[in-house]
N, C-alpha and C positions, 0 to 999 in steps of 0.2 A: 814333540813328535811321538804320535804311536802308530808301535806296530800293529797291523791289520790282525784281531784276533778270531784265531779259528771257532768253528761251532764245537761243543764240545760233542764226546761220541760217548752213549750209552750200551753198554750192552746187555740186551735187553731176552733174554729167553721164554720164551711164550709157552708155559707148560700145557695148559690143559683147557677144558673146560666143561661147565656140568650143567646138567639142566638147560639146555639149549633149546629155544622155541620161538615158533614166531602164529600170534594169536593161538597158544596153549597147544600147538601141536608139535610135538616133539622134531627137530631139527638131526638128522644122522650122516646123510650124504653131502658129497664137494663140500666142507664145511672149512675156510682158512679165516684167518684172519690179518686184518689192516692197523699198520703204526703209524699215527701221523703225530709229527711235533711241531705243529703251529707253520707247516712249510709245504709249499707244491709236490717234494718228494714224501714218497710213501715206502712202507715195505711188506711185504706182502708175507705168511707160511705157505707151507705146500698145504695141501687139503689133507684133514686130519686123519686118524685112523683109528676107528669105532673101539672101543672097549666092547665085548661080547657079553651080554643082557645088561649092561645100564646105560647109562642116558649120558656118558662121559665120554668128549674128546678127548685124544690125546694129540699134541702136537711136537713138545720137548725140540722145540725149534731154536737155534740163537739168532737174531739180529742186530747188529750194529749198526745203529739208529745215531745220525748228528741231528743235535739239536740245536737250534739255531741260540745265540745270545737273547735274544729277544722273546724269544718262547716261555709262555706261562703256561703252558698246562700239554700234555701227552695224550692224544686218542687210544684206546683202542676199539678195533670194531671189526666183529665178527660178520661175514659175509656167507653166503652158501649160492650155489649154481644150483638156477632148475634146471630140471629136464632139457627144459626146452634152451636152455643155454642163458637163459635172464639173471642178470646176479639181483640178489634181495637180499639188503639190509638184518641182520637175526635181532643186533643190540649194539650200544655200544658204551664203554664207561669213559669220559674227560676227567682226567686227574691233575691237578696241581703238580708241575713241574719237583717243585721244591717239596712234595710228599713223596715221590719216587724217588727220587736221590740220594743215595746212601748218606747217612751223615758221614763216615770214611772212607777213602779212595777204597781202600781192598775191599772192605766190607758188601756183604753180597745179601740185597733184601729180598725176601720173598713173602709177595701181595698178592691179594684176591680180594678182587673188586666187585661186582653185580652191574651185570648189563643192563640197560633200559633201553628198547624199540625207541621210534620218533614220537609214541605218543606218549611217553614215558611211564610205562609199563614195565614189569619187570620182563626178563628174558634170557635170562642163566646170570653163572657168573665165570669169570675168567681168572685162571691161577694165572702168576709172571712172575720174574724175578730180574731185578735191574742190578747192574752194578757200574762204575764208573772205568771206561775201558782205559788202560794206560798207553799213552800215545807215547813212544821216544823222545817227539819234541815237546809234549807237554811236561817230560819229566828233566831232560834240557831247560826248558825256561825257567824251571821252580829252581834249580842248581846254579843257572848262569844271574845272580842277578846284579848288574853290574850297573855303572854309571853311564858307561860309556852306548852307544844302540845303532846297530846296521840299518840304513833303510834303503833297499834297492828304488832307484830312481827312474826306473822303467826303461825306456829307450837308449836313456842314455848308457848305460851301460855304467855308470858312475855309483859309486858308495857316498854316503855323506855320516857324517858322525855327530851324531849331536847328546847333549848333556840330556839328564833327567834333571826334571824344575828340583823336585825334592832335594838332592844332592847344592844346587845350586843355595837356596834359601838357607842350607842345613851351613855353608858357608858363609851367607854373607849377616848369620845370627839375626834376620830380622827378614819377617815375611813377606814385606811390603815393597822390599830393594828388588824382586825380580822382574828380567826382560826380556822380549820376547822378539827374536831375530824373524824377519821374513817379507811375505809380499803376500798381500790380502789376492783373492781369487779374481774379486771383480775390480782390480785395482784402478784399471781407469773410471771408473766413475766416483773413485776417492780423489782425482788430480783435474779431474773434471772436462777428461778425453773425453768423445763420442766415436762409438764405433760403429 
């Protein structure tokens, strides 16, 4: 039995950004930017605020960004509002999940990647800094590791306690002697019900 494991949570601070353009014309106004981790959720800065005579956002934003188990690689993508209220694409950089990720929990990285437009052009680049956020019960689970494992059984309102395999094998000195208690899902078509 496992337990349903959460997405883990990045926190993720969006510093800055330079040289922002879209077909070589310099990018200044509503200028935020977009994090996506391989998931329908997104998250979004506030619209940045101009540096006075250069060509750099600032945004010095945090986001706590979950990223799904199953996520290989991190958007980011800068966005700007025209005038007329249309939002337009500036650039955006896909990174490798496992390249932003601190190699240790505390540890706190700071990256700057280069945007590329959809034609793949350049189009600025973007400062970030990731760090691995510490959940309670992520720090809970590293502490508790036990034989023994709660699994709420939903409706019922019932606990059930079941062994970890490893602990069990680790007992009966031989990998081969383990078994496995239960009831397959589609079970009648294992007895040869029709339903």
């Amino acid at each position: 039995m496992d337990a349903i494991k959460k997405p883990r949570t990045l926190e993720v601070t969006v510093i800055s950004g330079e040289s922002l353009c879209i077909d070589q014309t310099p990018v200044t106004e509503n200028v935020y930017v977009v994090v996506r981790a391989e998931s329908l959720k997104c998250w979004n800065t506030k619209p940045a605020k101009q540096e006075v005579g250069t060509l750099s956002s600032l945004w010095n934003e945090k986001l706590m960004v979950e990223v799904p188990l199953h996520a290989q690689s991190i958007t980011f993508e800068v966005q700007c509002k025209t005038p007329r209220g249309m939002v337009r694409s500036v650039g955006l950089a896909r990174i490798g999940i496992w390249d932003v990720i601190p190699k240790e929990d505390k540890c706190l990285e700071m990256l700057s990647y280069r945007l590329r437009n959809w034609e793949g052009r350049r189009s600025g680049i973007i400062n970030f800094s990731v760090k691995v956020a510490s959940n309670k019960e992520q720090d809970t689970e590293k502490e508790l590791k036990d034989s023994k494992m709660m699994v709420n059984s939903g409706d019922l309102k019932a606990k059930i306690i079941g062994v970890d395999h490893q602990d069990m094998n680790a007992n009966n000195h031989n990998d081969n002697n383990g078994h496995v208690m239960g009831i397959p899902v589609n079970w009648w078509n294992y007895v040869g019900i029709r339903v």
